[in-house]
SERO-4910 file (N, C-alpha, C, O; in steps of 0.05 Angstrom, whole numbers):
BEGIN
 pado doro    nc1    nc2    nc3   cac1   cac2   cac3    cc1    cc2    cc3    oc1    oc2    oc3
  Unk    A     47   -472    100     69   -489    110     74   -512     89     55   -521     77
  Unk    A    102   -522     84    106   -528     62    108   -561     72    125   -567     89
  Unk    A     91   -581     61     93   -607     72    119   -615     76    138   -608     63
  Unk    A    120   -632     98    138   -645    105    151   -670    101    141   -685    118
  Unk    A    168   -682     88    179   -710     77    188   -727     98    180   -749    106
  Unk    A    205   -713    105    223   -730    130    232   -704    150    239   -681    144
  Unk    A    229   -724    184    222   -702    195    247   -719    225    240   -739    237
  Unk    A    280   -703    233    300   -721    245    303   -701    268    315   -680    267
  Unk    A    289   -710    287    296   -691    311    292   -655    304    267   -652    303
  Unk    A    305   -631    299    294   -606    285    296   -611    262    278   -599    248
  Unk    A    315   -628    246    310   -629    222    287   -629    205    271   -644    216
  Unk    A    278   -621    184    250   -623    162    257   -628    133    275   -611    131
  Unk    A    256   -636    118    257   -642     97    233   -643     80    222   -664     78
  Unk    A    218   -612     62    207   -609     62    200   -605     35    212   -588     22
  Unk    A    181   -620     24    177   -625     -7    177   -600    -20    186   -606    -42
  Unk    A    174   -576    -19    184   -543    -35    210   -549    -39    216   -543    -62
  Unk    A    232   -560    -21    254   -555    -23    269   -580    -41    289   -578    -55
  Unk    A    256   -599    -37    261   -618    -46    258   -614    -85    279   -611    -98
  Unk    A    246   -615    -91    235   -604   -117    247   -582   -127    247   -580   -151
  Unk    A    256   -566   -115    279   -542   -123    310   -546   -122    327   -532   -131
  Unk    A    311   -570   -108    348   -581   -112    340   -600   -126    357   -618   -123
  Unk    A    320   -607   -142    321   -626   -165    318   -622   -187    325   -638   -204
  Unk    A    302   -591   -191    301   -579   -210    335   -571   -216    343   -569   -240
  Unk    A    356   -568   -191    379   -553   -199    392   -574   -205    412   -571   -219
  Unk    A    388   -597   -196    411   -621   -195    403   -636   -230    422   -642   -244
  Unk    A    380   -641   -238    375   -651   -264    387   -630   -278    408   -631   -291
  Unk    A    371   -606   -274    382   -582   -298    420   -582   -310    434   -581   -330
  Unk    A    421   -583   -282    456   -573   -285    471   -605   -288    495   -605   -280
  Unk    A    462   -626   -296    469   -649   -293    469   -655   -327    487   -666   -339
  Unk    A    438   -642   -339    431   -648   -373    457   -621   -384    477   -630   -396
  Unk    A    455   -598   -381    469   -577   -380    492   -584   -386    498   -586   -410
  Unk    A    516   -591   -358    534   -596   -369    547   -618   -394    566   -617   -410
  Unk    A    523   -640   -389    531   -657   -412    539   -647   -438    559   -651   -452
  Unk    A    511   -627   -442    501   -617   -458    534   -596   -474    547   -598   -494
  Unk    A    533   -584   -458    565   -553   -458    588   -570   -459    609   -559   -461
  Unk    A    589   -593   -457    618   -606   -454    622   -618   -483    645   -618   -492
  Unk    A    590   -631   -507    598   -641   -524    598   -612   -540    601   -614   -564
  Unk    A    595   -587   -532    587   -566   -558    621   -547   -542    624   -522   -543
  Unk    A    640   -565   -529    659   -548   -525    672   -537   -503    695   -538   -495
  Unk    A    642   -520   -491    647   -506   -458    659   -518   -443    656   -543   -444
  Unk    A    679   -507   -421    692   -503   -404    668   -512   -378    648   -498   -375
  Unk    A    671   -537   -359    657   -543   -353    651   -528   -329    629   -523   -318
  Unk    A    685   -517   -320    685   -506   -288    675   -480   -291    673   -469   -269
  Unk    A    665   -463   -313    661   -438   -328    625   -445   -330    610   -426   -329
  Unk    A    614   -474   -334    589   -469   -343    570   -473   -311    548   -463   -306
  Unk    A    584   -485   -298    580   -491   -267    587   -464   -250    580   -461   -226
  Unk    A    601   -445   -266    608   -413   -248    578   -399   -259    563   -385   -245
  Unk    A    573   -405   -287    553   -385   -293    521   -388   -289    503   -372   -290
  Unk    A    521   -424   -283    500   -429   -267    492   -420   -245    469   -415   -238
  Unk    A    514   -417   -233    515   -411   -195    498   -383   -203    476   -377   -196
  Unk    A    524   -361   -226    509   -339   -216    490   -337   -230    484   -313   -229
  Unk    A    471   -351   -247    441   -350   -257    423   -355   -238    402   -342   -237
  Unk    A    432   -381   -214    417   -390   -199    402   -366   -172    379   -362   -164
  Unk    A    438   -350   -165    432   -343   -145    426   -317   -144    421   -307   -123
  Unk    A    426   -298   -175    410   -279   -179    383   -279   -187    368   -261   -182
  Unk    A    375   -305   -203    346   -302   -206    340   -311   -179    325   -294   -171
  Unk    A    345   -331   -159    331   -327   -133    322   -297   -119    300   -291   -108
  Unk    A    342   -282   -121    342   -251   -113    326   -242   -127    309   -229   -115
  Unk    A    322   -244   -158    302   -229   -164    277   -245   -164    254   -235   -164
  Unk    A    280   -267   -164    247   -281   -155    225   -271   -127    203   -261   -126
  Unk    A    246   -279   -107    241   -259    -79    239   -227    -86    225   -215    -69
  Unk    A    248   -209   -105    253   -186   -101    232   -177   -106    219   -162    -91
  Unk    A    219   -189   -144    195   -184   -151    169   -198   -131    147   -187   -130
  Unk    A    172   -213   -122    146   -224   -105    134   -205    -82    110   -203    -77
  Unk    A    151   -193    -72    150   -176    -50    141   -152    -60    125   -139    -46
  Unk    A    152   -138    -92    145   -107   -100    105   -111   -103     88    -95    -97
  Unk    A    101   -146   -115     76   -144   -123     62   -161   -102     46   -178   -111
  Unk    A     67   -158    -68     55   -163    -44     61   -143    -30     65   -143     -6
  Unk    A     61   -119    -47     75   -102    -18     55    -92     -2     61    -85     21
  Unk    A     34    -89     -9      5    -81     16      8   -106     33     -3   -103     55
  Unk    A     15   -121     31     16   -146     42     44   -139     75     43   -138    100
  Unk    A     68   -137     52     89   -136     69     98   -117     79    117   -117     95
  Unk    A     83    -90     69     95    -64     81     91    -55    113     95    -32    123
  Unk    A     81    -78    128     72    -69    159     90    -92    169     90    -95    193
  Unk    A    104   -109    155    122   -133    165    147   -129    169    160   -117    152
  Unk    A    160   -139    195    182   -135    204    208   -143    181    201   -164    170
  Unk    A    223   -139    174    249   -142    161    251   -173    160    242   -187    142
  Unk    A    266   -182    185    266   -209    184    256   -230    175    266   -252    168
  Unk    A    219   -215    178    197   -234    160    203   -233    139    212   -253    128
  Unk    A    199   -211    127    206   -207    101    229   -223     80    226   -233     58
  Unk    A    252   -221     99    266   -235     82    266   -268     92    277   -281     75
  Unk    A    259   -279    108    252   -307    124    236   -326    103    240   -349     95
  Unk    A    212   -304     97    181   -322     82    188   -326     58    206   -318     43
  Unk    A    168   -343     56    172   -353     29    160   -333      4    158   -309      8
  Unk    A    150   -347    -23    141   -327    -37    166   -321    -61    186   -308    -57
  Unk    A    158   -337    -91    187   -322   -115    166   -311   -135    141   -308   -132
  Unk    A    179   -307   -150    170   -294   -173    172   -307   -198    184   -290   -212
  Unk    A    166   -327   -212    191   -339   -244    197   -310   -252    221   -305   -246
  Unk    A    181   -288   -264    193   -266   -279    216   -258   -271    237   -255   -283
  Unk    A    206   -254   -238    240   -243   -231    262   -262   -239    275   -260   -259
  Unk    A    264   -280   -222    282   -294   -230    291   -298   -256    315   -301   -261
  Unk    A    276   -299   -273    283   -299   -306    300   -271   -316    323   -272   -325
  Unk    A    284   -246   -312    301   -224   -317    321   -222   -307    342   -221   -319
  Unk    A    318   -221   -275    345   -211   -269    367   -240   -266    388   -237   -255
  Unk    A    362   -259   -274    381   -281   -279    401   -277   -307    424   -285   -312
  Unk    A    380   -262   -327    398   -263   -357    401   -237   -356    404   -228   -379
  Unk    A    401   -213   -332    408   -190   -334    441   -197   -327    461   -191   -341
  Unk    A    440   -209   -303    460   -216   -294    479   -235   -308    503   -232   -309
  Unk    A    471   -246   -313    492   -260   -340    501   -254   -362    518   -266   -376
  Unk    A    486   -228   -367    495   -219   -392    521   -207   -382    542   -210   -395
  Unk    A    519   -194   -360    544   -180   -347    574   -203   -348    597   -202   -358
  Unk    A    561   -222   -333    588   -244   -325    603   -256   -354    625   -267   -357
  Unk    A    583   -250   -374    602   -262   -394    604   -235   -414    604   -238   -438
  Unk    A    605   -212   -403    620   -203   -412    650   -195   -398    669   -183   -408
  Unk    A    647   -203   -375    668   -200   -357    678   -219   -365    702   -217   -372
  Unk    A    667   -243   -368    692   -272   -380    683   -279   -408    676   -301   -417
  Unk    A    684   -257   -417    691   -256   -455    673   -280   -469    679   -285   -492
  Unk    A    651   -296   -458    632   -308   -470    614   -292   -490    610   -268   -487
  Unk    A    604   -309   -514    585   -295   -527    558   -297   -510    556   -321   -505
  Unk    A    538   -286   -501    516   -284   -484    497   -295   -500    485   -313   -489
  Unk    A    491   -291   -519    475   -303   -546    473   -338   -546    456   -355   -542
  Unk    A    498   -336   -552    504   -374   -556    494   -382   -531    475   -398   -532
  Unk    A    504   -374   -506    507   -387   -480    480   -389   -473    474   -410   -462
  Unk    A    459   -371   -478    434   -371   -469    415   -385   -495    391   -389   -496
  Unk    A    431   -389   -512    419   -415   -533    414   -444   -520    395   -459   -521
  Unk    A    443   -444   -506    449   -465   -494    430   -475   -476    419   -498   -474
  Unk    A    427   -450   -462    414   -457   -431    389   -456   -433    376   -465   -414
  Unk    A    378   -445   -453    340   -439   -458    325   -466   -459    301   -465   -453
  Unk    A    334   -487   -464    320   -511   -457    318   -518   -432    297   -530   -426
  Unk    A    340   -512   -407    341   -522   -388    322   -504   -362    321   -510   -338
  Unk    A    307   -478   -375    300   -460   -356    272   -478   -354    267   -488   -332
  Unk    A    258   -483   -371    233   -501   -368    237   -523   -356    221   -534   -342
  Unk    A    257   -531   -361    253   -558   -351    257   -555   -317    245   -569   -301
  Unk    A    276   -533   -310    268   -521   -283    245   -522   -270    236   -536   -252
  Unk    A    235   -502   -285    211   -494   -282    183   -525   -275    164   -527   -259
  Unk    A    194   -544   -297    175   -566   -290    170   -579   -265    149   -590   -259
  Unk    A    197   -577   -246    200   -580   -224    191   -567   -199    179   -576   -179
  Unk    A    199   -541   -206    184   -518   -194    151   -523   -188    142   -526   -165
  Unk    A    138   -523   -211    116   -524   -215     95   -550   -197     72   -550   -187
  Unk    A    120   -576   -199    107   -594   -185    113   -583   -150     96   -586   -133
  Unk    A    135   -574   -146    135   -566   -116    115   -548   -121     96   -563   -118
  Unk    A    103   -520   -127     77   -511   -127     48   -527   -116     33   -522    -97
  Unk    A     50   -548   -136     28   -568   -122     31   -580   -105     12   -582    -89
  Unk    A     56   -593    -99     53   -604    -73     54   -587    -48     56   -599    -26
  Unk    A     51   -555    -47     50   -543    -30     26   -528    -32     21   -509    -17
  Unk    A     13   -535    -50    -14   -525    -42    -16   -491    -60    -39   -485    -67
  Unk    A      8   -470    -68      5   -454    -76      7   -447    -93     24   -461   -105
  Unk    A     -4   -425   -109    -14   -422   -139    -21   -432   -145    -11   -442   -165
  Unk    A    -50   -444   -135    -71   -453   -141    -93   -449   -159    -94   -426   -169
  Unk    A   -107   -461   -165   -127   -457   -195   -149   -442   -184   -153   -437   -160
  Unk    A   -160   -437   -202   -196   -422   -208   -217   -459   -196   -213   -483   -200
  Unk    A   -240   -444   -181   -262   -465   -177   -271   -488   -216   -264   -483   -239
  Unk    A   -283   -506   -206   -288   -523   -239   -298   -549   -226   -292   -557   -204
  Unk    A   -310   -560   -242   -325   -592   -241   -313   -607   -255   -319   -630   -251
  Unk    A   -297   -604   -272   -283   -617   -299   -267   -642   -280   -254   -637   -259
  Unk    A   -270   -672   -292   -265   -699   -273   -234   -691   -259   -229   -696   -235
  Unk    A   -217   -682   -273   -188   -687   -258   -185   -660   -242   -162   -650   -237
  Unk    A   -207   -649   -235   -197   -623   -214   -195   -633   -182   -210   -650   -172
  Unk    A   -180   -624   -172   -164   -628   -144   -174   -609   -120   -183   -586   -124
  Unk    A   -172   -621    -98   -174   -604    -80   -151   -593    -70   -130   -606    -68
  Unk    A   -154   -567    -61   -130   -563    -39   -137   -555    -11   -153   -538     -4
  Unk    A   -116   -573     10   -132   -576     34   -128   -551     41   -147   -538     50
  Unk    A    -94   -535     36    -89   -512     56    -98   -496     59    -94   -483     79
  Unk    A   -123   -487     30   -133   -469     14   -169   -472     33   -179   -458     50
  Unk    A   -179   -494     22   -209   -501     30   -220   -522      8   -210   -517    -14
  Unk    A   -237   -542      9   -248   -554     -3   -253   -560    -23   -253   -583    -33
  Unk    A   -260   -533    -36   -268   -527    -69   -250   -555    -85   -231   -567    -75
  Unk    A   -262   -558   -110   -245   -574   -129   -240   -551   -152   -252   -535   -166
  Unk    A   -220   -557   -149   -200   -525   -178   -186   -548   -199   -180   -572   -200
  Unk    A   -184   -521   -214   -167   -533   -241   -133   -539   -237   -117   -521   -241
  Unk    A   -126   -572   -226   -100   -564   -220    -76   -550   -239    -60   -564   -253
  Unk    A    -74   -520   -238    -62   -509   -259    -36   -508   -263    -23   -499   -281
  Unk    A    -27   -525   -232     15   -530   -228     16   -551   -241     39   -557   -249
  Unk    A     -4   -569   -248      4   -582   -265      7   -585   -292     27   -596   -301
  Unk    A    -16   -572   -311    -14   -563   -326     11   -534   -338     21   -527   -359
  Unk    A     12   -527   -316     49   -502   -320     62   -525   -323     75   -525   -344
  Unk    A     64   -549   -307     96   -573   -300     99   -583   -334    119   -580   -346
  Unk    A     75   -594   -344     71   -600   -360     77   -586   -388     86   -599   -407
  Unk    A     74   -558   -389     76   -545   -409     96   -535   -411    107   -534   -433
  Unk    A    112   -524   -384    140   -529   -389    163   -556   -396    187   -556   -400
  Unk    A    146   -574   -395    165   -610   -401    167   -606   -431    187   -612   -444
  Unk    A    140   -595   -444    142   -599   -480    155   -569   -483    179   -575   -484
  Unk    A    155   -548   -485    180   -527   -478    205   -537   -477    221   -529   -495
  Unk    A    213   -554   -458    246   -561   -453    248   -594   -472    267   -609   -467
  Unk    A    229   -600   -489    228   -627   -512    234   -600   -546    250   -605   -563
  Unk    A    218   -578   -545    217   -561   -573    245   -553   -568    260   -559   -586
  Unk    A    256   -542   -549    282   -519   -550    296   -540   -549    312   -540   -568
  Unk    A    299   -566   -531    322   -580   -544    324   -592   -570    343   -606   -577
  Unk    A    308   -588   -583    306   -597   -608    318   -572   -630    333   -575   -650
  Unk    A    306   -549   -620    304   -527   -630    338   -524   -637    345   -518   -660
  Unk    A    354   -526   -620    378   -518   -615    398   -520   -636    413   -500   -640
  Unk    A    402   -549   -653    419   -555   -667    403   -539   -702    413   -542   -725
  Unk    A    383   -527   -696    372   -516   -724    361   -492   -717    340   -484   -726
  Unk    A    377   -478   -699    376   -446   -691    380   -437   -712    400   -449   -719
  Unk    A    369   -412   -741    380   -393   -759    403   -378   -752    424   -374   -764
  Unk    A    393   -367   -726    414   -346   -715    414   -349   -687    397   -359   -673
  Unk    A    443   -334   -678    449   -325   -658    425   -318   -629    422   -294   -627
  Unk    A    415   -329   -613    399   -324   -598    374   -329   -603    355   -317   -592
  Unk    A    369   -351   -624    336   -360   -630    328   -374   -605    308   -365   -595
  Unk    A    336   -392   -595    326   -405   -568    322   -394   -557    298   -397   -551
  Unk    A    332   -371   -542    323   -355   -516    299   -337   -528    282   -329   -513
  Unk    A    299   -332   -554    267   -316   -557    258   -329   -568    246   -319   -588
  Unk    A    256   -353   -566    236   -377   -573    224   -392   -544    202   -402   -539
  Unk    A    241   -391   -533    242   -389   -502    220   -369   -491    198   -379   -486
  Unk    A    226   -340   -486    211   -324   -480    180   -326   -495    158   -325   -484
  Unk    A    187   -332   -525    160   -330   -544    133   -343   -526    113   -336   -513
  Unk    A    157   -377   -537    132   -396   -532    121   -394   -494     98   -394   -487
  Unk    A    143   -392   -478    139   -387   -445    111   -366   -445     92   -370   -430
  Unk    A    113   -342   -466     95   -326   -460     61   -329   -467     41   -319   -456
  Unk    A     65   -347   -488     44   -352   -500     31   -373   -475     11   -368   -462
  Unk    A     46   -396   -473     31   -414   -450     29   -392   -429      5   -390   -425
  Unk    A     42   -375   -414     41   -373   -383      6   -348   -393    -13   -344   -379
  Unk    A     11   -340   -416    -21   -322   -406    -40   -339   -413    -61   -326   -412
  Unk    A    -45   -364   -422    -67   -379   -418    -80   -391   -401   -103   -395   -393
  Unk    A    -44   -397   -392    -55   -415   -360    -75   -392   -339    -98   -395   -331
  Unk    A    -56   -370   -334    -69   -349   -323   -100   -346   -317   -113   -338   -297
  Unk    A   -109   -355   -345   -139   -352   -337   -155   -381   -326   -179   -388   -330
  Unk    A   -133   -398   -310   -143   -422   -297   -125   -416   -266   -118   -434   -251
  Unk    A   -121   -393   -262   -104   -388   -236   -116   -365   -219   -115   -341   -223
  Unk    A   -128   -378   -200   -139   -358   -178   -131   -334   -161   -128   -332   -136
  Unk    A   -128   -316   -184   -111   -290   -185   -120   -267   -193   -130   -268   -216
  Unk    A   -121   -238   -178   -141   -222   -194   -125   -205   -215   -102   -201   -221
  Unk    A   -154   -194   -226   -149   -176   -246   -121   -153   -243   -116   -143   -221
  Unk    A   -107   -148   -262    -95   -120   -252   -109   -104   -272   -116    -82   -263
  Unk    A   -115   -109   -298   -118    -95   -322   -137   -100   -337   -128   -111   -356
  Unk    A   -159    -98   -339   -179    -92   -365   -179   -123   -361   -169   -136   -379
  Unk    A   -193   -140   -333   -190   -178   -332   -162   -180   -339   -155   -200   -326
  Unk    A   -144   -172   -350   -123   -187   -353   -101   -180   -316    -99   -160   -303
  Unk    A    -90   -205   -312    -73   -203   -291    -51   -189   -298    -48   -180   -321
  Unk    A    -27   -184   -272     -4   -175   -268     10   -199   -301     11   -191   -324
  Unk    A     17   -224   -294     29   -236   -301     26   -234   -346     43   -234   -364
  Unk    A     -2   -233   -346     -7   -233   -375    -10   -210   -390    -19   -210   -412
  Unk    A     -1   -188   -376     -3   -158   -391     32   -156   -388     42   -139   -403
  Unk    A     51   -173   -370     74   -167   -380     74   -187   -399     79   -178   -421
  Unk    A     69   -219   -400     73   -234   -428     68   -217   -451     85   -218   -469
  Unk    A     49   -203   -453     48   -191   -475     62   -181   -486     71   -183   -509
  Unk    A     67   -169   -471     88   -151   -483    125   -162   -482    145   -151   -491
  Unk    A    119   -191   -467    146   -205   -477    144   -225   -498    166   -234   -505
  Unk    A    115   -237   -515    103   -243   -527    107   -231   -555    114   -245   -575
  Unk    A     99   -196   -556    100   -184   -577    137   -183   -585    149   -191   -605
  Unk    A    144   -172   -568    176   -159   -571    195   -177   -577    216   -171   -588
  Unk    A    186   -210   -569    208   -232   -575    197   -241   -601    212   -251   -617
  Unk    A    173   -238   -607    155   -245   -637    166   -218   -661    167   -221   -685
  Unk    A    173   -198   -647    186   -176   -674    219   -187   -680    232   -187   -701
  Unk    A    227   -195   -652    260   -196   -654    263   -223   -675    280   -221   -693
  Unk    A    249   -243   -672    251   -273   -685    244   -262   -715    256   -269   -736
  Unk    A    227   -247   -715    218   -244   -744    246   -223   -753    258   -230   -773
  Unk    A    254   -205   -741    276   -187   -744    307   -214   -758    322   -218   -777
  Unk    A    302   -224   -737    323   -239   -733    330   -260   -757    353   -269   -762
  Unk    A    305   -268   -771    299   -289   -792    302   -276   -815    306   -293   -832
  Unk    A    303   -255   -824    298   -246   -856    321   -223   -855    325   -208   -874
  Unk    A    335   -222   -830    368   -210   -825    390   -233   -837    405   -234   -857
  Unk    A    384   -254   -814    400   -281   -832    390   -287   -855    406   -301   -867
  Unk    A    367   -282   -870    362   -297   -896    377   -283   -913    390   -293   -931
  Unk    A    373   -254   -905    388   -231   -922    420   -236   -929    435   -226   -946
  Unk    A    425   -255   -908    463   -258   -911    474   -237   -883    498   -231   -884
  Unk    A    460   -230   -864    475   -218   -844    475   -239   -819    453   -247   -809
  Unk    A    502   -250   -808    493   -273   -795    492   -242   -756    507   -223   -750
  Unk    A    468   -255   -741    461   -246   -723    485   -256   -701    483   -249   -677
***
């Protein structure tokens, strides 16, 4: 149950939610600033937010459920779609699956646009991460180390608070890519600088997150980094000695 802030007759106001319309309200607030001095069409960058927002939700929920489904396969429908539970991966794939579509339907380059926006997915995410902790889930591995936390919803133990360390590592993420941006080589370096560096932190944390094995000790989450790790590490290197060559990407 996700703490409660303010609580008006049925009303709840409830710190998960709170932390996710702030992740959207900062993001899309730096964003537009951001698209208005490099040009963009503001009512165009606020259409393609919507639909980043409201397909990676779908795929956040979509993937959470494929990798709980012993979980949810004896649960009524309603539950199912009612409970809580996202995914970041999903939401990440199928957010820039889906965008790649909309701008090709409204003649955007997809490249540039997700140059644009690759700073602002972490900094999401930083938000995200602190609603995580304040709800108690995705919680760390047991540890004695002085700044480990308890979680009540969970049980006693003191763990490695690891939502904070994600909040955190996504804040210097969305400090590199905004920096990153105005000294891109080519066409689409942020977003697989984005993916790169995202992949490299999210399988470290992994082994401070109380989560089991899927693979040879490695989890669900760090046997796909890998391999989004390797593939955005060939494309950057692809991508760097294409432009050096004189082919602009």
């Amino acid at each position: 149950m996700y703490p409660v802030l303010l609580e008006i007759g049925e009303f709840q106001l409830r710190s998960y939610s709170v932390m996710l319309l702030l992740a959207v309200v900062v993001a899309l607030f730096l964003l537009s600033r951001r698209s208005t001095r490099e040009g963009y069409d503001y009512s165009l960058v606020v259409e393609s937010v919507l639909v980043f927002l409201i397909s990676g939700f779908i795929g956040a929920r979509l993937l959470y459920i494929i990798l709980e489904w012993e979980y949810y396969r004896e649960m009524p429908l309603w539950y199912i779609i009612r409970s809580g539970g996202l995914s970041f991966f999903g939401a990440f794939v199928l957010g820039f699956v889906v965008l790649l579509f909309w701008c090709y339907l409204r003649g955007f380059s997809f490249l540039n646009l997700t140059d644009l926006y690759a700073p602002y997915v972490p900094l999401g995410n930083f938000f995200g991460r602190i609603a995580c902790f304040l709800n108690g889930c995705c919680y760390g591995t047991e540890t004695d180390v002085p700044w480990a936390v308890t979680i009540p919803v969970v049980d006693e133990v003191s763990r490695h608070p690891v939502q904070l360390y994600d909040a955190f590592g996504n804040l210097l993420l969305f400090i590199i890519l905004l920096h990153a941006y105005k000294y891109r080589p080519f066409r689409g370096f942020n977003l697989l600088m984005l993916v790169f560096l995202y992949s490299l932190l999210r399988f470290n944390l992994e082994f401070f997150r109380a989560v089991d094995a899927y693979w040879s000790d490695l989890t669900y989450a760090q046997v796909f980094t890998v391999l989004l790790f390797l593939g955005s590490g060939v494309l950057l290197v692809f991508g760097y000695y294409r432009n050096k060559s004189g082919f602009r990407v």
